[in-house]
C-alpha positions in Angstrom: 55.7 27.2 -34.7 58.0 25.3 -32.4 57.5 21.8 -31.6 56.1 22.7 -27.6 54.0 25.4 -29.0 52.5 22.6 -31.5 52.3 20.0 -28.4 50.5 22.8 -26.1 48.2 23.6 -28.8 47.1 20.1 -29.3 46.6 19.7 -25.4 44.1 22.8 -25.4 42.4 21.8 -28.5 41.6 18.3 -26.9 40.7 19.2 -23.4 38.7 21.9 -25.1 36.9 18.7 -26.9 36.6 16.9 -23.9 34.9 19.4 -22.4 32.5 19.9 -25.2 31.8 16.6 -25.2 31.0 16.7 -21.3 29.0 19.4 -21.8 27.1 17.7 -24.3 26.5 14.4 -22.4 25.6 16.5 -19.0 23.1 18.6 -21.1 21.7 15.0 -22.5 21.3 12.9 -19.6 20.0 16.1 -17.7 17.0 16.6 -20.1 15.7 13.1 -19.5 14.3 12.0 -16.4 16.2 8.9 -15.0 14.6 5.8 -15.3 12.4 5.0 -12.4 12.6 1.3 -11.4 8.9 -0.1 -11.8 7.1 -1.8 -8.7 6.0 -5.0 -10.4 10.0 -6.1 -11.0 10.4 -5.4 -7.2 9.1 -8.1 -4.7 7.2 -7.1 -1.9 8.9 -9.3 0.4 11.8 -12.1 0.1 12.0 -15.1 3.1 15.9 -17.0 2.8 15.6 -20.5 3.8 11.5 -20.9 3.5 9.6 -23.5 4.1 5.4 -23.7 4.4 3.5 -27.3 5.2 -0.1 -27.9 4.5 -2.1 -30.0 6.4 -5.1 -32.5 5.3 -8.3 -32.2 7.2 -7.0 -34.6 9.9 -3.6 -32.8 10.5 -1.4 -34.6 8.9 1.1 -33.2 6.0 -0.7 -32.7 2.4 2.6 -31.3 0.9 5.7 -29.2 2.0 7.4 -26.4 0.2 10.9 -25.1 0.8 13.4 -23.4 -1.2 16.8 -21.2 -0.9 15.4 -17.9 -1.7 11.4 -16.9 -1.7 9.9 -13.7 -3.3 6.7 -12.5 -3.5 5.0 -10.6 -5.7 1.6 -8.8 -4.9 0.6 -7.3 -8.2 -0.1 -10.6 -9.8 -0.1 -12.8 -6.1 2.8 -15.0 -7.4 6.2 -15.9 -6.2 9.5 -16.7 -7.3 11.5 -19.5 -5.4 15.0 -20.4 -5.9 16.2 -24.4 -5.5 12.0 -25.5 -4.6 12.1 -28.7 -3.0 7.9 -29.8 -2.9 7.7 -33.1 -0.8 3.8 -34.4 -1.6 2.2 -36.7 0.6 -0.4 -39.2 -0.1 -2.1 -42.0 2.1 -0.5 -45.5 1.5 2.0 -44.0 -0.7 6.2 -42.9 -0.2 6.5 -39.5 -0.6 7.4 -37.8 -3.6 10.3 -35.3 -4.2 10.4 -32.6 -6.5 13.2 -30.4 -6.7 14.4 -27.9 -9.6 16.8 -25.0 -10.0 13.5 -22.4 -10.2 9.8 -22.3 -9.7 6.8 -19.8 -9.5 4.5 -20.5 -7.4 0.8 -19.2 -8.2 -1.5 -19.5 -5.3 -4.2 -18.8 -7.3 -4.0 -21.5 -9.6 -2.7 -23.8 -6.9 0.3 -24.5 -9.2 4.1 -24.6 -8.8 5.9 -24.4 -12.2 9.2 -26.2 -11.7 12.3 -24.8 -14.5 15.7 -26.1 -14.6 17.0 -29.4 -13.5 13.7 -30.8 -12.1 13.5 -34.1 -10.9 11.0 -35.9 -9.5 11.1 -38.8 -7.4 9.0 -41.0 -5.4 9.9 -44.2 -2.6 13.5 -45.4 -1.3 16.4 -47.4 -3.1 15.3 -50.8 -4.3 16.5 -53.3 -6.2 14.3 -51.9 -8.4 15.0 -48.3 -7.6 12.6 -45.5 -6.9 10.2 -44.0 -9.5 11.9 -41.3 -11.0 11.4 -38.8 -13.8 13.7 -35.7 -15.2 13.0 -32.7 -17.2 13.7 -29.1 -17.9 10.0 -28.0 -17.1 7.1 -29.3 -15.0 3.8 -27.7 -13.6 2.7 -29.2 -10.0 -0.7 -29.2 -9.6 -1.0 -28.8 -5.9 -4.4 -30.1 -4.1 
């Protein structure tokens, strides 16, 4: 057998592979039925750049929730927030700050869970500095 009778030969057998082995992989992925995306992963809604206040019983601000990115989820009522910022109001007292790289917020249970980076702090600059706390993970109890 000459040398471009060889070379032709193994050409035809491996496109004659390579088509077996697309045959095989259509006749695979055709028997299966594609994998449908489930509803709970998908959020009902998203808001960009959200922010919600609650008021007290005489108008004033109780607490105020923002963050980048907000989704919502109906099938368990709960939300996903990216970069929360909670500001909490209280009579008499500076406000305090809570920020984190994630939450969930569960309406619910009138809870935020903060994740990532959270840090919490309350009053200005002093010369003995505001209160302030860090952590990876903090539940805000929201009233």
């Amino acid at each position: 057998m000459k040398a471009g009778q060889k070379r032709f030969a193994q050409l035809m057998l491996a496109a004659g592979l390579a088509t077996i082995a697309w045959w095989a992989m259509d006749n695979q992925i055709g028997t299966h039925d594609a994998p449908s995306l489930s509803s709970a992963n998908l959020p009902d809604y998203t808001i960009d750049n959200f922010s919600a206040t609650r008021l007290n019983a005489n108008g004033t601000p109780r607490h105020q929730l923002s963050a980048d990115h907000y989704r919502y989820f109906a099938v368990n009522d709960s939300a996903e927030l990216v970069r929360p910022h909670l500001v909490q109001y209280s009579q008499g007292n500076a406000p305090t700050h809570t920020r984190a790289d994630t939450g969930t917020l569960n309406p619910k249970q009138k809870s935020i869970v903060m994740r990532g980076n959270v840090e919490v702090r309350q009053g200005k600059q002093t010369e003995r500095g505001p209160i302030q706390l860090r952590t990876n993970e903090l539940t805000v109890e929201l009233q």
